[in-house]
Chimera marker file (.cmm) of the C-alpha trace (Angstrom):
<marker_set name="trace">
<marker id="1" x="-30.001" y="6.634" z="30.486" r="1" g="1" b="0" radius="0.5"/>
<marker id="2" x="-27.601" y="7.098" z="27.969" r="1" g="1" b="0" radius="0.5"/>
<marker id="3" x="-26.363" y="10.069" z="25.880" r="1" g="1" b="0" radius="0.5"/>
<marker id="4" x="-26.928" y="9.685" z="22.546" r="1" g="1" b="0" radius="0.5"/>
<marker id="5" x="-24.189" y="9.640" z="19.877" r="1" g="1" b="0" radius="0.5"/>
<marker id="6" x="-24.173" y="13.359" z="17.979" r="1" g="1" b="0" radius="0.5"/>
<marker id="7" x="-24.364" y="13.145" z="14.610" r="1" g="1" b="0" radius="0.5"/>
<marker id="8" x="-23.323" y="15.444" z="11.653" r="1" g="1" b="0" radius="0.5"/>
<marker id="9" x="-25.996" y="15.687" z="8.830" r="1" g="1" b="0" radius="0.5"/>
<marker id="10" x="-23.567" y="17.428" z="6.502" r="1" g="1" b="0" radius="0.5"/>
<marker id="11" x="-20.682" y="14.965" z="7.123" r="1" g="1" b="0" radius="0.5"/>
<marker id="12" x="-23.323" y="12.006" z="6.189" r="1" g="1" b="0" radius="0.5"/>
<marker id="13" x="-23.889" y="13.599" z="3.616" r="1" g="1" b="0" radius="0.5"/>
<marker id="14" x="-20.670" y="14.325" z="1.845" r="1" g="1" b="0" radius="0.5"/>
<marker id="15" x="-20.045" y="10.811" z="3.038" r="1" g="1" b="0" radius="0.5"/>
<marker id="16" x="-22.908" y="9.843" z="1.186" r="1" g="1" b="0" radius="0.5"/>
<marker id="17" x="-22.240" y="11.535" z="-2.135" r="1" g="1" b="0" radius="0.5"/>
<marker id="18" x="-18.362" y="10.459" z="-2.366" r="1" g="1" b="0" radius="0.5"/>
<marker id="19" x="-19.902" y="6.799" z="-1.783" r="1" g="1" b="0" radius="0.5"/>
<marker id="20" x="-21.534" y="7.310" z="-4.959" r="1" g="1" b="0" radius="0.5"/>
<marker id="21" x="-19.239" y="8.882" z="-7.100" r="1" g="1" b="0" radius="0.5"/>
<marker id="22" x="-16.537" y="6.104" z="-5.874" r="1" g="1" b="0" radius="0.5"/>
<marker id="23" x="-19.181" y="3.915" z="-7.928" r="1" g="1" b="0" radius="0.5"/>
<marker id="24" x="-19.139" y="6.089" z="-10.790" r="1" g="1" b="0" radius="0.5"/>
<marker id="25" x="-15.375" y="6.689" z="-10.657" r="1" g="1" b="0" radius="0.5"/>
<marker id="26" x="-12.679" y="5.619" z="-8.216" r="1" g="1" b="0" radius="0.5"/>
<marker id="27" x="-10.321" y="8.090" z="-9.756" r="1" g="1" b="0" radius="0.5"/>
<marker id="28" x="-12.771" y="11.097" z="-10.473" r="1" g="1" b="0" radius="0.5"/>
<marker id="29" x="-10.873" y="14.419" z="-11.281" r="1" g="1" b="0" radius="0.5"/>
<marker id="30" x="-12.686" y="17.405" z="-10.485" r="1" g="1" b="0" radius="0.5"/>
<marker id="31" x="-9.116" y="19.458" z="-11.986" r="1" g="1" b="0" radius="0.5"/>
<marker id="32" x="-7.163" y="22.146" z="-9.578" r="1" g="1" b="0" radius="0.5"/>
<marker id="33" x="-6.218" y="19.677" z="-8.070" r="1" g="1" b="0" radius="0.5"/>
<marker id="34" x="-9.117" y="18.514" z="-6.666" r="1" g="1" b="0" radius="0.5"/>
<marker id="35" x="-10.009" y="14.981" z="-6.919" r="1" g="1" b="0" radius="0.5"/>
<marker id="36" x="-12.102" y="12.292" z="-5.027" r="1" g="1" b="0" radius="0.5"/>
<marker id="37" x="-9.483" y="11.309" z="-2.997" r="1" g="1" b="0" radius="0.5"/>
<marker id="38" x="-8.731" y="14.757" z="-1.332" r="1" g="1" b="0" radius="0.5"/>
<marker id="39" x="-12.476" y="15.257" z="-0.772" r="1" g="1" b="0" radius="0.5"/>
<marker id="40" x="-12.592" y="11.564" z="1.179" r="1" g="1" b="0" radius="0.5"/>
<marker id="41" x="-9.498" y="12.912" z="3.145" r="1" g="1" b="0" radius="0.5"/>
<marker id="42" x="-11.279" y="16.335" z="3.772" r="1" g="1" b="0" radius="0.5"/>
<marker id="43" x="-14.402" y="14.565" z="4.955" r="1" g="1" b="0" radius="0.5"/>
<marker id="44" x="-12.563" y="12.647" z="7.224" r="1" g="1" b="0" radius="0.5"/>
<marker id="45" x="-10.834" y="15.280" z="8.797" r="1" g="1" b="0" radius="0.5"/>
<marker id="46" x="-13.221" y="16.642" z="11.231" r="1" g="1" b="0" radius="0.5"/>
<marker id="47" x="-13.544" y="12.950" z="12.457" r="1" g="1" b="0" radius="0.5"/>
<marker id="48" x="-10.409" y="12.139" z="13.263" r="1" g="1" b="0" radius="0.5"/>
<marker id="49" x="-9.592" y="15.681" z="14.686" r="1" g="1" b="0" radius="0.5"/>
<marker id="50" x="-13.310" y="14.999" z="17.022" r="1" g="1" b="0" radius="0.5"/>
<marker id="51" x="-11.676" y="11.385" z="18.119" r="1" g="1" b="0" radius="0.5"/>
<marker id="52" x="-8.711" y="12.918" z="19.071" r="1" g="1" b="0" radius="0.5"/>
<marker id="53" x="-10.295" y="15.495" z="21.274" r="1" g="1" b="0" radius="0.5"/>
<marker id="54" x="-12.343" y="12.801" z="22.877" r="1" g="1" b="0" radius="0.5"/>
<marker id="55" x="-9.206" y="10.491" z="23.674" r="1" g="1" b="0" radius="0.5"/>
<marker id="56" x="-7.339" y="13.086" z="25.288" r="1" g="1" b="0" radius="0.5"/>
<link id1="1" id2="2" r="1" g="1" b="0" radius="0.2"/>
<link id1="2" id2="3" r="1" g="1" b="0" radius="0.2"/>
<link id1="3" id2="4" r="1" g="1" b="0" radius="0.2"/>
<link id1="4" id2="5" r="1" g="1" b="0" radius="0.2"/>
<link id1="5" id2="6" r="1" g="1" b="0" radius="0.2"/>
<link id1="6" id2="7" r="1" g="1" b="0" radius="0.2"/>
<link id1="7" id2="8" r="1" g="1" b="0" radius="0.2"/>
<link id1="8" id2="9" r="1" g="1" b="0" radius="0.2"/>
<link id1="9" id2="10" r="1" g="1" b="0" radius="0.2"/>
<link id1="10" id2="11" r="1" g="1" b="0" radius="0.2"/>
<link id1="11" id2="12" r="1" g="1" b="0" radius="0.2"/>
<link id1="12" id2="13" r="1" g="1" b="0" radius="0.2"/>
<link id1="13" id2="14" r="1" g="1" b="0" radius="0.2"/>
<link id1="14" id2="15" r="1" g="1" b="0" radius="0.2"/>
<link id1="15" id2="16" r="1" g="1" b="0" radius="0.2"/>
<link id1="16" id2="17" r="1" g="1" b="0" radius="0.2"/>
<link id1="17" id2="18" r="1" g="1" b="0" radius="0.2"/>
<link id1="18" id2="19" r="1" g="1" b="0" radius="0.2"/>
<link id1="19" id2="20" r="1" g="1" b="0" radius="0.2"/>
<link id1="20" id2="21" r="1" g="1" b="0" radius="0.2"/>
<link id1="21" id2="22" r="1" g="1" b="0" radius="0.2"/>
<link id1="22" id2="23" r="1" g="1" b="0" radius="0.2"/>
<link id1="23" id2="24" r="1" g="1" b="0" radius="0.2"/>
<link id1="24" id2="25" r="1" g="1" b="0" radius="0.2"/>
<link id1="25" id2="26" r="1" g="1" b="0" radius="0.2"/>
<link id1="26" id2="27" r="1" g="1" b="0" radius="0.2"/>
<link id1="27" id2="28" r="1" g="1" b="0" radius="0.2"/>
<link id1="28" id2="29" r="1" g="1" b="0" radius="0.2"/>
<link id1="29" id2="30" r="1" g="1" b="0" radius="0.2"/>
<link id1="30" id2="31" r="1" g="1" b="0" radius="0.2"/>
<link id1="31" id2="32" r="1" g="1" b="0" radius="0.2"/>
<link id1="32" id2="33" r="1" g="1" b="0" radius="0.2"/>
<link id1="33" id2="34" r="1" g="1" b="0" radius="0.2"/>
<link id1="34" id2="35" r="1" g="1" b="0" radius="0.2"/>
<link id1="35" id2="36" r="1" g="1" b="0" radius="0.2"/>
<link id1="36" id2="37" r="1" g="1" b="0" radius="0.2"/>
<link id1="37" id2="38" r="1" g="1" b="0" radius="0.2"/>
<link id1="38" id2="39" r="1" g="1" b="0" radius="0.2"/>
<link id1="39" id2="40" r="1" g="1" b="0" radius="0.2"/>
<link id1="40" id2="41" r="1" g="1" b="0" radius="0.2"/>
<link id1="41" id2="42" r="1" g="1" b="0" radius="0.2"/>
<link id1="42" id2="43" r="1" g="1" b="0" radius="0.2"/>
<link id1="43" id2="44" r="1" g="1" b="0" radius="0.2"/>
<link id1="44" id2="45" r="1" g="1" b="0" radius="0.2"/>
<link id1="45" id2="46" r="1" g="1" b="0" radius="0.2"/>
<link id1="46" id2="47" r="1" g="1" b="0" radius="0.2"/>
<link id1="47" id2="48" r="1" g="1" b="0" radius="0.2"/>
<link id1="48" id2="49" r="1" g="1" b="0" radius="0.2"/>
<link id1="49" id2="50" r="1" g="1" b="0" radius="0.2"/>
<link id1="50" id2="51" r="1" g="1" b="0" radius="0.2"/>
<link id1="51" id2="52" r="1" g="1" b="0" radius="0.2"/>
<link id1="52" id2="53" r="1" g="1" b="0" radius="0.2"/>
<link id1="53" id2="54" r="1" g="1" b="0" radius="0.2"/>
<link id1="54" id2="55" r="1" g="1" b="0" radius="0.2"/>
<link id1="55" id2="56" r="1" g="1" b="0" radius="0.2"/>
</marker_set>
């Protein structure tokens, strides 16, 4: 039997939300220099860092 894949409710979620503001907005500016793109890159940040762990 196989192990099953662990997922991260809050990370489907954010992934979720920016999905739907990317409708709205592609360029969305949230000011301070926050914007949508930063949040995409923060949300994909714990994935990339998990793959890498994984690889090694």
């Amino acid at each position: 039997m196989s192990r099953q894949k662990r997922t991260y409710r809050v990370l489907e979620k954010a992934e979720f939300r920016t999905a739907g503001l990317k409708a709205i907005d592609p360029t969305m500016d949230f000011g301070n220099g926050r914007n949508l793109e930063s949040m995409t890159q923060l949300i994909e940040l714990p994935i990339s860092v998990n793959l890498s762990k994984k690889s090694a």
